[in-house]
TORPA-178608 format. One record per residue (C-alpha): residue number from 1; x, y, z; residue in one letter. Coordinates in steps of 0.001 Angstrom, whole numbers. Layout:
BEGIN
resi_c1_c2_c3_resn
NUM_X_Y_Z_A
...
END
This chain:
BEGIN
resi_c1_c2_c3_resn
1_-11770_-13476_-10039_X
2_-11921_-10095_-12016_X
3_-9743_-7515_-10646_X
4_-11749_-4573_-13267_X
5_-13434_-2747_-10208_X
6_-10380_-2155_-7840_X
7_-8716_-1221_-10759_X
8_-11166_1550_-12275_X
9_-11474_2393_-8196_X
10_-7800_2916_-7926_X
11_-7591_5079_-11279_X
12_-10701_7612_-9964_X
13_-8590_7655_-7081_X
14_-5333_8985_-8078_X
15_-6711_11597_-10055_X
16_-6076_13260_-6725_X
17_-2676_12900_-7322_X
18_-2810_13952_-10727_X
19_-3740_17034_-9392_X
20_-880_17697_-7249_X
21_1233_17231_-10223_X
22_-271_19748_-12055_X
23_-522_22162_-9673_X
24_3305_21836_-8754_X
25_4107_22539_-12688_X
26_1178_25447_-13068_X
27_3106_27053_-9993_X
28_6471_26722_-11242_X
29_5920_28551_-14863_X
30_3005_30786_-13182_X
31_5090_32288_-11069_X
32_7549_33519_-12821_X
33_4670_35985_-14214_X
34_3315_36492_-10969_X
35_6740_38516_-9822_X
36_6379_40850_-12606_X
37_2914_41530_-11689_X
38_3321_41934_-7885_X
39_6599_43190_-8832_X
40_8416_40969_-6072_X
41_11684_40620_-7446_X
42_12997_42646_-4449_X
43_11193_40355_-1942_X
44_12286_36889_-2303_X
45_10496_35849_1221_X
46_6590_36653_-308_X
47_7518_34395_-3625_X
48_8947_31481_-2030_X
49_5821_31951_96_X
50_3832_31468_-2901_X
51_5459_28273_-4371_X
52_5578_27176_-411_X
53_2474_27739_858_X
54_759_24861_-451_X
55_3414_23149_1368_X
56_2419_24472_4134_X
57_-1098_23932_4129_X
58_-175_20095_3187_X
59_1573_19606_6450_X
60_-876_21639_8547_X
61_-3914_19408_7343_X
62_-1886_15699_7564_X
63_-1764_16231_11603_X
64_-5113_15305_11495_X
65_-6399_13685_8505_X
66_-5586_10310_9586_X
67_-7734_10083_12756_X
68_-10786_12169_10861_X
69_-10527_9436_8223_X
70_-10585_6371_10695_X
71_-13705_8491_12123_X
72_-15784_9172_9325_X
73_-14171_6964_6311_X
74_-11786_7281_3635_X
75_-14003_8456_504_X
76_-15447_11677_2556_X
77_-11671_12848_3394_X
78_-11356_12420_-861_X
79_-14714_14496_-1671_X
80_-12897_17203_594_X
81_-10060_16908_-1250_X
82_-11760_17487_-4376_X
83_-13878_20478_-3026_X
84_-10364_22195_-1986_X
85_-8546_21462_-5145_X
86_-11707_23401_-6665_X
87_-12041_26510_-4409_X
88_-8356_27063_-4720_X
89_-8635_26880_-8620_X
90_-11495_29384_-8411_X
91_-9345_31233_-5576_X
92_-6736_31656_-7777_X
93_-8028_32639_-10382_X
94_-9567_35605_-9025_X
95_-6961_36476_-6946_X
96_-6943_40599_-6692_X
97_-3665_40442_-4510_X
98_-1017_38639_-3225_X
99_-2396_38071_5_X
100_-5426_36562_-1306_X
101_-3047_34437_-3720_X
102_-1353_32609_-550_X
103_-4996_32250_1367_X
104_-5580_30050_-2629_X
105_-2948_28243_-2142_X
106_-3262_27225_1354_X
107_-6438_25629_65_X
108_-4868_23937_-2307_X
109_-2182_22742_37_X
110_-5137_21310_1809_X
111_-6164_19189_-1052_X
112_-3126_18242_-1756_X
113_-2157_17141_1795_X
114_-5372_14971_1614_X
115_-4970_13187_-1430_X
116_-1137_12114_-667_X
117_-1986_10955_2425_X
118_-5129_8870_2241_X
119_-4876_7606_-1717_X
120_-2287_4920_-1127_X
121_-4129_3792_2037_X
122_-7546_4070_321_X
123_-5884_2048_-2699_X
124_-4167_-771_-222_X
125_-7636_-1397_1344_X
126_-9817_-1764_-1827_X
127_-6806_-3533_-4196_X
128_-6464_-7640_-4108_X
129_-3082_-8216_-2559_X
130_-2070_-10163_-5314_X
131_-1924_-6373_-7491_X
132_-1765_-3989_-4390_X
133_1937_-2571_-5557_X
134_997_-2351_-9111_X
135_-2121_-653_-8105_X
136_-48_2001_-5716_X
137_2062_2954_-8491_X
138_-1218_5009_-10035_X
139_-761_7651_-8053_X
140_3143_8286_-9212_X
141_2021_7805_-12784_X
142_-1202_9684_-12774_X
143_1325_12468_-10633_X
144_3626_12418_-13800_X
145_1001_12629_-16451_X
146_-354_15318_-14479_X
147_2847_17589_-14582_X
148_3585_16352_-18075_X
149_-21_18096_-19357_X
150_582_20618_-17068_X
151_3960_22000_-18650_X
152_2654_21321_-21861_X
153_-331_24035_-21382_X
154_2033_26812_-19345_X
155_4969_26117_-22378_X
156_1900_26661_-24847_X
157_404_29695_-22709_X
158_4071_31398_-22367_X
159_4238_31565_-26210_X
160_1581_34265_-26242_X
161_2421_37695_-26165_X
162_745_37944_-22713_X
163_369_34958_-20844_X
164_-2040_35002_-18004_X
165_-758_32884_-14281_X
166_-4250_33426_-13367_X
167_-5077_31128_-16189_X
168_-2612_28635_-15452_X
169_-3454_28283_-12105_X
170_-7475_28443_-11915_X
171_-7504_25581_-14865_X
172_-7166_23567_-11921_X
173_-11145_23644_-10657_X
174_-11835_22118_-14536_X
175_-10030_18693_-13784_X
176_-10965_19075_-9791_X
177_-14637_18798_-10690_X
178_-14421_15588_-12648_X
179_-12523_14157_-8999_X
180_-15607_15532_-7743_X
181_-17877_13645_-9551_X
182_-15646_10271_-9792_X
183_-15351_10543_-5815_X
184_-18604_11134_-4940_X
185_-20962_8974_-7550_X
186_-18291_5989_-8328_X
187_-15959_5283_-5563_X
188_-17083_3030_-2938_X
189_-15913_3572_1129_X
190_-13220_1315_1974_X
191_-14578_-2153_2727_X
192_-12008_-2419_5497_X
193_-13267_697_7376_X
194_-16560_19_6600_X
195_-15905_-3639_9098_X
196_-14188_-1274_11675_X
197_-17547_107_11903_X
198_-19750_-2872_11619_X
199_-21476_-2042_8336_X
200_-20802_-5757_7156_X
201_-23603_-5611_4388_X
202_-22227_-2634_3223_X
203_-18906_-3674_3264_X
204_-19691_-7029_1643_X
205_-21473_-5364_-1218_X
206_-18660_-3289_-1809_X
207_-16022_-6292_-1583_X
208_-18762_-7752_-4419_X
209_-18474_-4899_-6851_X
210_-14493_-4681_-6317_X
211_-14211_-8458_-6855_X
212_-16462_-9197_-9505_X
213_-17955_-12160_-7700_X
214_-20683_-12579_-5118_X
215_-19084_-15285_-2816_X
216_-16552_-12985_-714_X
217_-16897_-15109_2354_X
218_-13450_-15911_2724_X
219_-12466_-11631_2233_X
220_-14946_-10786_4588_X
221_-13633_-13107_7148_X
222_-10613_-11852_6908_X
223_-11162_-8214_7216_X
224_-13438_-9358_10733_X
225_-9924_-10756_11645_X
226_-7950_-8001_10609_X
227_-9709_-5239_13405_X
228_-7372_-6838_15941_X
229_-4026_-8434_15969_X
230_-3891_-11933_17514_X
231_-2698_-12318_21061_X
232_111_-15290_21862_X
233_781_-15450_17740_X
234_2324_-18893_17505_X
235_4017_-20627_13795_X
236_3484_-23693_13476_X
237_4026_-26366_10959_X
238_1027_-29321_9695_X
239_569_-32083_7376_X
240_-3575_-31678_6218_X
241_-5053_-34526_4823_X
242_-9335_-35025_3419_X
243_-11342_-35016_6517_X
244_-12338_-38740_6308_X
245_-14798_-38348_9409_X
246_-17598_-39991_7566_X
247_-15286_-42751_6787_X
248_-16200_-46381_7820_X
249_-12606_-46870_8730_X
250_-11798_-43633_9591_X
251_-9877_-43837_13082_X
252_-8961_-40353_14341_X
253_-5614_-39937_15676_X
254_-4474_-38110_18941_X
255_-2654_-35633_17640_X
256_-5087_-34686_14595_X
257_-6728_-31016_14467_X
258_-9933_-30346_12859_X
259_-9374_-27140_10239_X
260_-12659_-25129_8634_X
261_-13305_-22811_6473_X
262_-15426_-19347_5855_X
263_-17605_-21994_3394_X
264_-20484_-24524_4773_X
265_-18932_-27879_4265_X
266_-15392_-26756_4252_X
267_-13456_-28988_6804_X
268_-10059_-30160_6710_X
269_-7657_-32664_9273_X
270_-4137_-31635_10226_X
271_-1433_-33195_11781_X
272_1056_-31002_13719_X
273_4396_-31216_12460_X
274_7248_-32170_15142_X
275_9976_-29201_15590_X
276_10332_-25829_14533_X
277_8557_-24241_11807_X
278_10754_-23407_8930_X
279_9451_-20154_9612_X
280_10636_-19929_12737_X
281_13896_-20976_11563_X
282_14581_-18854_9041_X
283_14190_-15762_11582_X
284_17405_-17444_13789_X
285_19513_-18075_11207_X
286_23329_-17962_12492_X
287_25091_-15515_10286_X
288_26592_-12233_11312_X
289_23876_-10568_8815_X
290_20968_-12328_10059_X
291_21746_-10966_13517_X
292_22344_-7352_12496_X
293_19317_-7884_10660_X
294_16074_-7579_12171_X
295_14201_-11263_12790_X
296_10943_-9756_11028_X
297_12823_-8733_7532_X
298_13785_-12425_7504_X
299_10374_-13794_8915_X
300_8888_-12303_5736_X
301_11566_-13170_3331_X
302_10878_-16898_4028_X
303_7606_-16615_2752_X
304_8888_-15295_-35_X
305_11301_-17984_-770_X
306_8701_-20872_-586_X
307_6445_-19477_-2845_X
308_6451_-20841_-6408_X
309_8369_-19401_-9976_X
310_5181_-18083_-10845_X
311_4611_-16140_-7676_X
312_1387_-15172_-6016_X
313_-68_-13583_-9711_X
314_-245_-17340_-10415_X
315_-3991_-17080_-8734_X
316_-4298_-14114_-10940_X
317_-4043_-16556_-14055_X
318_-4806_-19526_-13269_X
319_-7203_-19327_-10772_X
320_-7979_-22673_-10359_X
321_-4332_-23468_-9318_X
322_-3554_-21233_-7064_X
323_-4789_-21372_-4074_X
324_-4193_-24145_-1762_X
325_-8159_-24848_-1191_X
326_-9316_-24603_-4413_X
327_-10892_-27437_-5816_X
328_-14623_-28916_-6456_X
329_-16777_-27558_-4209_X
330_-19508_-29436_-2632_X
331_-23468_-27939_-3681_X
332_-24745_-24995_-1102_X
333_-27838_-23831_-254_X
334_-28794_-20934_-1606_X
335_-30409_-18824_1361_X
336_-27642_-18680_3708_X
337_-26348_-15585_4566_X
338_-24538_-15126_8105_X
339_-22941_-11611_8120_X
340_-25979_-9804_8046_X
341_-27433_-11628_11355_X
342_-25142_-10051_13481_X
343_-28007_-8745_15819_X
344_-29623_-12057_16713_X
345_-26949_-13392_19215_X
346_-23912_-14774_20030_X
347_-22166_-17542_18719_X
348_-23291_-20919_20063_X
349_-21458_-23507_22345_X
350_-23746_-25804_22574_X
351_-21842_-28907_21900_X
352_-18172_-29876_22958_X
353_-17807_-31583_19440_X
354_-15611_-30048_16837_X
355_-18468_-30708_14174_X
356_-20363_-27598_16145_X
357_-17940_-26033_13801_X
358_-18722_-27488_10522_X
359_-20922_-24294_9519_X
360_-19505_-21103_7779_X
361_-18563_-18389_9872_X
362_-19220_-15821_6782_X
363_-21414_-16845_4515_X
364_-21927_-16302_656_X
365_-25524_-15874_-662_X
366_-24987_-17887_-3841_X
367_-22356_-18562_-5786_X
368_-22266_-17335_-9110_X
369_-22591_-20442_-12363_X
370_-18989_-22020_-12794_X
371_-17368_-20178_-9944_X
372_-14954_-22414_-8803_X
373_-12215_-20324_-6523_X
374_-12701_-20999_-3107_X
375_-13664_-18362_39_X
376_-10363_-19972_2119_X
377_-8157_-18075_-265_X
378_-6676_-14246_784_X
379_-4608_-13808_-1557_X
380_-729_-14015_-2263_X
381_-946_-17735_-1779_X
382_-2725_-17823_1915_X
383_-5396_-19262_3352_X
384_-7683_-18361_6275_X
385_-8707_-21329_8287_X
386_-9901_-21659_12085_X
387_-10026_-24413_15072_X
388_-11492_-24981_17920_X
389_-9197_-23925_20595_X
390_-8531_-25850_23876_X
391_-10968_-23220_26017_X
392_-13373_-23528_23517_X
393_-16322_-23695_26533_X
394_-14928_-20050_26931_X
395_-15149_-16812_25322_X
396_-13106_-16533_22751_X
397_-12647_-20116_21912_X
398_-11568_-20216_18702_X
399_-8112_-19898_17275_X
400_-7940_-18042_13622_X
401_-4814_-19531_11087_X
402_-3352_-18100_7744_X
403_-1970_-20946_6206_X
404_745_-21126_3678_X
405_1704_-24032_1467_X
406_5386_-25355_1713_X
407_7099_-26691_-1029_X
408_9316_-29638_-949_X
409_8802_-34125_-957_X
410_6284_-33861_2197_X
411_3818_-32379_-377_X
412_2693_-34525_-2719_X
413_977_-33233_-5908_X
414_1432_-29648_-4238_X
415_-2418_-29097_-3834_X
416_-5290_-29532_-1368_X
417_-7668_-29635_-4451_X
418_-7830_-32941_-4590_X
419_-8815_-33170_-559_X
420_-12349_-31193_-1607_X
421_-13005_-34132_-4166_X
422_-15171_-36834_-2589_X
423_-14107_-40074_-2655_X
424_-12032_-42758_-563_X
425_-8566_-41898_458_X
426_-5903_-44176_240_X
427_-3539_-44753_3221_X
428_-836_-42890_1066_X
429_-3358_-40006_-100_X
430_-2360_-36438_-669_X
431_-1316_-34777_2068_X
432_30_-30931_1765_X
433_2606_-29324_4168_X
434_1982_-26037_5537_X
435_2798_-23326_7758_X
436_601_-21689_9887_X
437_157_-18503_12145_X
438_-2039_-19127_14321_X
439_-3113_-16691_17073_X
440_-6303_-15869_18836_X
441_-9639_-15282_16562_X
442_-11695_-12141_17293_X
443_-14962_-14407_16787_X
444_-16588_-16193_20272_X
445_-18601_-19197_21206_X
446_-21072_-17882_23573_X
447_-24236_-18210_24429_X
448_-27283_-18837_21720_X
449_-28879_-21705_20506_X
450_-29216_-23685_17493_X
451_-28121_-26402_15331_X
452_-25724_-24669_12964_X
453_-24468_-22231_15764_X
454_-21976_-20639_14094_X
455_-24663_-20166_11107_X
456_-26651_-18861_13456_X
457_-24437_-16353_15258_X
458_-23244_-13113_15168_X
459_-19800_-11794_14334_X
460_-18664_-9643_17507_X
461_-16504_-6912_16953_X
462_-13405_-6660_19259_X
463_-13605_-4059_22229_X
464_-10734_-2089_20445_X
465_-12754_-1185_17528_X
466_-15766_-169_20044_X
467_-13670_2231_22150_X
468_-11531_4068_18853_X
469_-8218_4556_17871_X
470_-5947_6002_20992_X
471_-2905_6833_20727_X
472_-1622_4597_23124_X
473_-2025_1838_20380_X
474_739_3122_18976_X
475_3148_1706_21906_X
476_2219_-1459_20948_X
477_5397_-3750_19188_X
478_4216_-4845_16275_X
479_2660_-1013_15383_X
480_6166_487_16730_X
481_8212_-1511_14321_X
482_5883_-590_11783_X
483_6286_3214_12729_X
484_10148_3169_12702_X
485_9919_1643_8933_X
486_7700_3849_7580_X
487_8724_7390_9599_X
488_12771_5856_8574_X
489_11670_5772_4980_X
490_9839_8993_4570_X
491_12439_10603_6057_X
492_14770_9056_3884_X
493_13045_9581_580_X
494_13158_13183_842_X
495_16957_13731_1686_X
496_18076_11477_-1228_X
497_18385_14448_-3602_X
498_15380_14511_-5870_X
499_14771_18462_-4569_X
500_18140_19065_-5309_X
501_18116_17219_-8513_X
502_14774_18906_-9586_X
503_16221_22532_-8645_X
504_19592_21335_-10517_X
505_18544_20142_-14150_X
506_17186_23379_-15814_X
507_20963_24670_-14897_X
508_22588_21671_-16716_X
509_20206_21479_-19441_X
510_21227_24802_-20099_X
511_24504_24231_-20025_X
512_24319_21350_-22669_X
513_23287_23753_-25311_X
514_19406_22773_-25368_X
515_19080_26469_-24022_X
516_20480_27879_-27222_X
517_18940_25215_-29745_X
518_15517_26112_-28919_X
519_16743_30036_-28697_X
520_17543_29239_-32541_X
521_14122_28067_-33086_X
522_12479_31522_-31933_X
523_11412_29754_-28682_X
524_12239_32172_-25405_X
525_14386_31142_-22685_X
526_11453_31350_-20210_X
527_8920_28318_-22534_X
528_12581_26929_-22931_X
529_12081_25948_-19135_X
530_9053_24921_-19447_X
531_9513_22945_-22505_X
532_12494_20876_-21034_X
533_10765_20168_-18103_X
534_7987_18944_-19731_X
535_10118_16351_-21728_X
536_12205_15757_-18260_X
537_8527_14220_-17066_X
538_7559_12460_-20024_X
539_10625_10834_-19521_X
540_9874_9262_-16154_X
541_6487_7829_-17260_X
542_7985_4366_-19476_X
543_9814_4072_-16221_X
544_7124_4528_-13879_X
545_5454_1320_-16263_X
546_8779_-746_-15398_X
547_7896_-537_-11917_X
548_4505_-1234_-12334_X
549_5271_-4228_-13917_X
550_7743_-5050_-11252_X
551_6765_-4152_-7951_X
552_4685_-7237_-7480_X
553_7228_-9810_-9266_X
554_10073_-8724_-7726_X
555_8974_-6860_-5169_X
556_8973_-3861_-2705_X
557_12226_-4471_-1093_X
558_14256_-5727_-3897_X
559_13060_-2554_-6102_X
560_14285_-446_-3316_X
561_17862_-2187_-2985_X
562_18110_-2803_-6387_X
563_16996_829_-7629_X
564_19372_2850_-4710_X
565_22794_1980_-6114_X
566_21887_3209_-9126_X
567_20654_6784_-7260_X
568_24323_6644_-5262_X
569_25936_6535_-8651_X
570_24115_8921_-10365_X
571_24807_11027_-7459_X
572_28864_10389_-7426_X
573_29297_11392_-11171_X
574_27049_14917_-10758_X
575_29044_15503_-7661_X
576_32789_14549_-9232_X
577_31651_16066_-12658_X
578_31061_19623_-10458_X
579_34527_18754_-9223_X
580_36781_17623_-11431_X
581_38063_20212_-14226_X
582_36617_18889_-17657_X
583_35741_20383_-21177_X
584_32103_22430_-20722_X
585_30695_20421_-23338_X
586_31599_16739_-21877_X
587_30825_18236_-18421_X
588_26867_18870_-19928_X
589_26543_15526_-21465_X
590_27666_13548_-18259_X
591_25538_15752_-16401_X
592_22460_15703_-18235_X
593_22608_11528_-18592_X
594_23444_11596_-14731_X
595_20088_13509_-14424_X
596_17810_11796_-16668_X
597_19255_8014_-15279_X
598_18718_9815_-11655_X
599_15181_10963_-12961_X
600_14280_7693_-14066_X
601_15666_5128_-11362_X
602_13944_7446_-8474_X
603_10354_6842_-9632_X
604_11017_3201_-10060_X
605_11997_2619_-6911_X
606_12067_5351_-4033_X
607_9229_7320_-5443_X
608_6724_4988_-5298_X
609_7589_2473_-2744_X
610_7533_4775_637_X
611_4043_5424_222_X
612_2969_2080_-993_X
613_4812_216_2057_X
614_3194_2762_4679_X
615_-294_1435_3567_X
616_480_-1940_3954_X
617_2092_-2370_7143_X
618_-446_-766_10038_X
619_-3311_-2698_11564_X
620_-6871_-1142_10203_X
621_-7646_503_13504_X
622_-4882_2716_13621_X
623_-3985_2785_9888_X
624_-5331_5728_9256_X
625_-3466_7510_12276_X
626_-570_6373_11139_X
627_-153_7008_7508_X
628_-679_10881_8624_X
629_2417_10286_10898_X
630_4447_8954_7484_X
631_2893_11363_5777_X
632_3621_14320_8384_X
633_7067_13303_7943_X
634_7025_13622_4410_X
635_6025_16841_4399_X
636_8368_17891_7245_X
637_10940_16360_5374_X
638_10344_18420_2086_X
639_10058_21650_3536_X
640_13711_21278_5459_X
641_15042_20288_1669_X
642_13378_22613_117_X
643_14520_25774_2223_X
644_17875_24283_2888_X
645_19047_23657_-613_X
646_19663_27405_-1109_X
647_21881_26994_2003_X
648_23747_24436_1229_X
649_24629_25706_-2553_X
650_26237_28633_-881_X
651_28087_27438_1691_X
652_29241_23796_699_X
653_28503_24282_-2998_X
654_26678_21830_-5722_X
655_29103_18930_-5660_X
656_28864_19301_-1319_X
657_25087_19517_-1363_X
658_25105_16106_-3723_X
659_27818_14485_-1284_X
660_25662_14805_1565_X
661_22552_13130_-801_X
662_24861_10553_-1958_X
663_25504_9477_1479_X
664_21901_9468_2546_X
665_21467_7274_-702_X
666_23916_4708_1210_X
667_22671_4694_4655_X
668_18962_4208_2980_X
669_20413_1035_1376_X
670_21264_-400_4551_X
671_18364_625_6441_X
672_16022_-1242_3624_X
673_18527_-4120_3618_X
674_18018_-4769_7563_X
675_14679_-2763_8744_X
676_12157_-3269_5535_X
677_10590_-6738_4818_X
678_9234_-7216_1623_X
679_5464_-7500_1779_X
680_4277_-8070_-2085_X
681_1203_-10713_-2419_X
682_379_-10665_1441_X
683_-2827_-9734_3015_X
684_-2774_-6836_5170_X
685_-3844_-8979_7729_X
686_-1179_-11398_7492_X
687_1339_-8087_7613_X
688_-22_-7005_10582_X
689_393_-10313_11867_X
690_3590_-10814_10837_X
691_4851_-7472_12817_X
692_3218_-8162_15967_X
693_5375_-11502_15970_X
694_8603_-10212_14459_X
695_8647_-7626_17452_X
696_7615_-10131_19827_X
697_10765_-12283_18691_X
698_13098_-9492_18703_X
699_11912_-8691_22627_X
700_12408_-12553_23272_X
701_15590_-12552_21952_X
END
């Protein structure tokens, strides 16, 4: 499987992002001219307007972006983003007075509010899980790179003997019109809202382009699955074997469950393993840690812990090896095509008999030459499967399961390949171990008629994504849990001292004598500023590629606890270097290290990871809804920081102001360490999935 089309997707995307980045460095050097214009050095409320407003406009637009954009789509919200970056630019530019200055940047807040908020989420519903972090870092990099050219053009512009603001800031409709153009003629709507709203052609041509491949059976399937969380979500453990049904001497056993996939042909036999799942287990383990620690973090870390050295970019490689299905495929015909039927009827129960079942449920048109990967696989190492359930006379008779492969003696040769290959089976064949989730599928038998009835049928939506997001969804568990993560780590982000950091390291640069070199060199104190906070950024970027690299090897959570220590440290030294008595010149080099380590470590870990673990870890009918609440907190967050640093540097001092961050650093430790499960290489479906039952344990327990 190529991966080329999310990623070009996901770079068009965070140019919106980009943007912001510029625009906060045009704003910091521009308005340093814009006081001397206005002449506002005598009203400090009207300039911190200025800088804030965009702020301000951010926040005021999140409250509702996230329910507009599960109404009418992610990529319109994106071409609105666009339009505002580029009437602010043009706003700006022309800007006669102050007054119409702040109306500018309250359309550029706008934009900005939009592209923070629904990029990540837009990116996390068109990425392949197995790339989905690496993918969500774009938007911190293409942030950086943005404030990096940024405060290279205002350092250049300052040099003149009269730099222009209005310059600096309406440059920003030139880079807003190529988003315009890359949102509206090359990015495709989210293939996940495009399901929500039953546009499955659509959706499956889009899947197509992102994927490189036209058999996306297994994808589609999953994203049908996704618009509602399973009720009664059970783990359970089987042994599958070939199906031998055809088999002279095949004699089915009691206990045996039929398994089949999105593909024609696909059919599997499983055994049901005796005792608890080692899933199940691994969420009551005894220790005073596990019990302070919530039973989901632990559901999702024994994934983790099964899956193999090479993790779930193994599939990414090798894509022949790794996925638990894969295999040779048996010859389809070429004219089948289910999804797009979804008018004729329902789905067919005809016949008692499991074999009713042996048809796809989503259906490729063809299969491209030499395409071997199978349709079962999601991603990250699991499979989508189904059975017959007991009421299977009823509606809703069928029971949806994401497998994933154990490791260990019970599975021999590690793969099901070898179960697709035709051929007898000897009494000690390959069998594979794995655990399942299995809950309630949001496909039916009902009513039509037909010999291939689930060929035949149509995919019903659930009566949740017929009636709309409420916000009554949001009481559910699963969606709760998921709330208190992502509000917890918004919130957290922002009072971990990167304002106060940000505000801090012109002052210590200064003080280590970078001020006076560049004084020496004929360059003014004002493009001294600029200049050092230009290299502060380009700085941050071979860092930015470390996590990048990272985030889907080692993950989300282990970044986080990893990457936070550091951030307390960093923290300590600024805050005992403002307090201990030391030499001025010592005191400038431990401080400016302490910054540029602080600099570096935050957008490894904490920059990007917030934003990246709020798009993952909502259901798709009230994702939308509920990134805007992470995001609302965000801003919220930044505008309390930002006006309260002044505060605190007057009252409690530097060295107070970084105690209080330090000790924000620590608490977010331990909230990651118990609250956040790590969620690299999983299917936002599984996620989902996986919250619904970790709350559902946590009540029963």
């Amino acid at each position: 499987m190529t991966t080329k089309g999310a990623v070009y997707v996901a770079i068009a995307a965070s140019m919106g992002n980009m943007l912001q980045g510029w625009d906060n460095a045009t704003i910091a050097g521009a308005v340093l001219y814009i006081k001397k214009e206005f002449h506002l050095e005598t009203q400090p409320t009207i300039e911190g307007l200025i800088v804030s407003m965009s702020l301000i406009g951010a926040t005021v637009i999140t409250t509702f972006s996230g329910s507009v954009s599960d109404a009418i789509g992610r990529r319109p919200m994106l071409i609105i983003s666009s339009l505002f970056y580029f009437m602010s630019g043009l706003v700006m530019f022309w800007s006669p007075s102050v007054y119409v200055l702040l109306v500018a940047r309250l359309l550029d807040g706008f934009g900005i509010g939009l592209a923070v908020t629904l990029v990540p989420l837009y990116i996390s519903e068109t990425a392949p899980s197995d790339i989905r972090g690496l993918l969500n870092t774009f938007p911190q990099f293409t942030g950086c790179v943005g404030m990096f050219l940024a405060y290279t053009m205002v350092f250049f512009m300052s040099l003149q003997s009269s730099a222009s603001w209005r310059m600096m800031l309406g440059v920003l409709s030139l880079p807003s019109i190529a988003y315009f153009i890359l949102a509206v003629f090359y990015l495709p709507e989210s293939p996940r809202w495009l399901v929500s709203k039953g546009k499955m052609d659509e959706a499956k041509h889009v899947l197509q382009l992102l994927r490189g491949k036209e058999d996306v059976s297994g994808e589609m399937a999953l994203l049908v699955e996704g618009l509602e969380v399973g009720g009664e979500t059970s783990v359970e453990e089987y042994e599958i074997n070939a199906d031998n049904e055809l088999s002279e001497d095949h004699v089915r056993e009691k206990d045996e469950i039929k398994l089949y996939g999105a593909e024609e042909g696909q059919s599997w036999v499983a055994k049901p393993v005796r005792g608890q799942s080692s899933l199940v287990l691994a969420s009551r383990q005894g220790s005073v840690a596990a019990h302070m620690m919530d039973p989901m973090v632990t559901l999702f870390g024994s994934v983790h812990e099964k899956q193999n050295e090479m993790g779930s970019m193994r599939s990414m490689i090798f894509p022949t090896f790794g996925s638990m299905f894969q295999g040779d495929q048996q010859q389809k015909p070429d004219n089948w095509d289910v999804e797009s039927n979804h008018e004729k009827g329902n789905l067919s129960e005809d016949e008692t008999d499991d074999n009713n079942l042996k048809s796809p449920l989503i259906s490729p048109n063809a299969r491209q030459p030499g395409e071997t990967t199978s349709a079962m696989g999601i991603g990250g190492g699991w499979q989508l499967a189904y059975r017959k359930s007991e009421d299977g006379k009823n509606a809703g008779g069928l029971k949806r399961i994401y497998l994933h492969q154990e490791t260990g003696a019970e599975s021999r040769r590690g793969s099901v390949a070898s179960l697709l290959v035709p051929g007898p089976v000897t009494g000690d064949g390959d069998v594979v171990r794995a655990s399942a989730l299995v809950s309630r599928s949001v496909l039916c038998l009902d009513g039509a008629m037909g010999q291939n009835p689930i060929q035949s049928g149509a995919i019903k939506p659930p009566p949740s994504s017929k009636t709309g997001t409420s916000w009554s969804d949001l009481a559910e568990p699963g969606i709760k849990q998921a709330l208190i993560v992502g509000v917890g780590i918004q919130i957290l982000q922002q009072f971990s001292g990167i304002n106060g950091v940000l505000y801090y390291t012109p002052q210590i640069l200064e003080q280590a004598g970078v001020g006076i070199l560049l004084a020496n060199m004929g360059i003014g104190s004002e493009s001294a500023s600029f200049l050092i906070s230009g290299v502060t950024t380009l700085l941050m970027l071979p860092s930015i590629g470390v996590a990048m690299k990272l985030i889907d090897l080692a993950g989300r959570r282990m970044l986080l606890l990893a990457t936070l220590p550091v951030l307390l440290a960093s923290l300590i030294v600024l805050v005992l270097s403002n307090t201990i008595p030391m030499d001025s010149v010592v005191h400038a080099v431990i401080s400016t290290v302490s910054v540029v380590v602080y600099f570096c470590t935050f957008v490894m870990g904490f920059g990007p990871i917030p934003n990246t673990l709020c798009s993952e870890i909502f259901p798709t009918r009230v994702r939308g809804l509920c990134i805007a609440i992470c995001a609302l907190t965000f801003w919220v967050g930044d505008i309390i920081v930002t006006y309260t640093l002044p505060v605190l540097l007057t009252t409690i001092g530097l060295a107070g102001a970084f105690g209080i961050y330090a000790v924000v650093c620590t608490i977010s430790w331990f909230f990651v360490y118990f609250k956040v499960p790590e969620t690299k290489g999983m299917p936002l479906e599984v996620i989902t999935e996986f919250f619904a039952m970790g709350a559902a344990n946590k009540k029963a327990n």
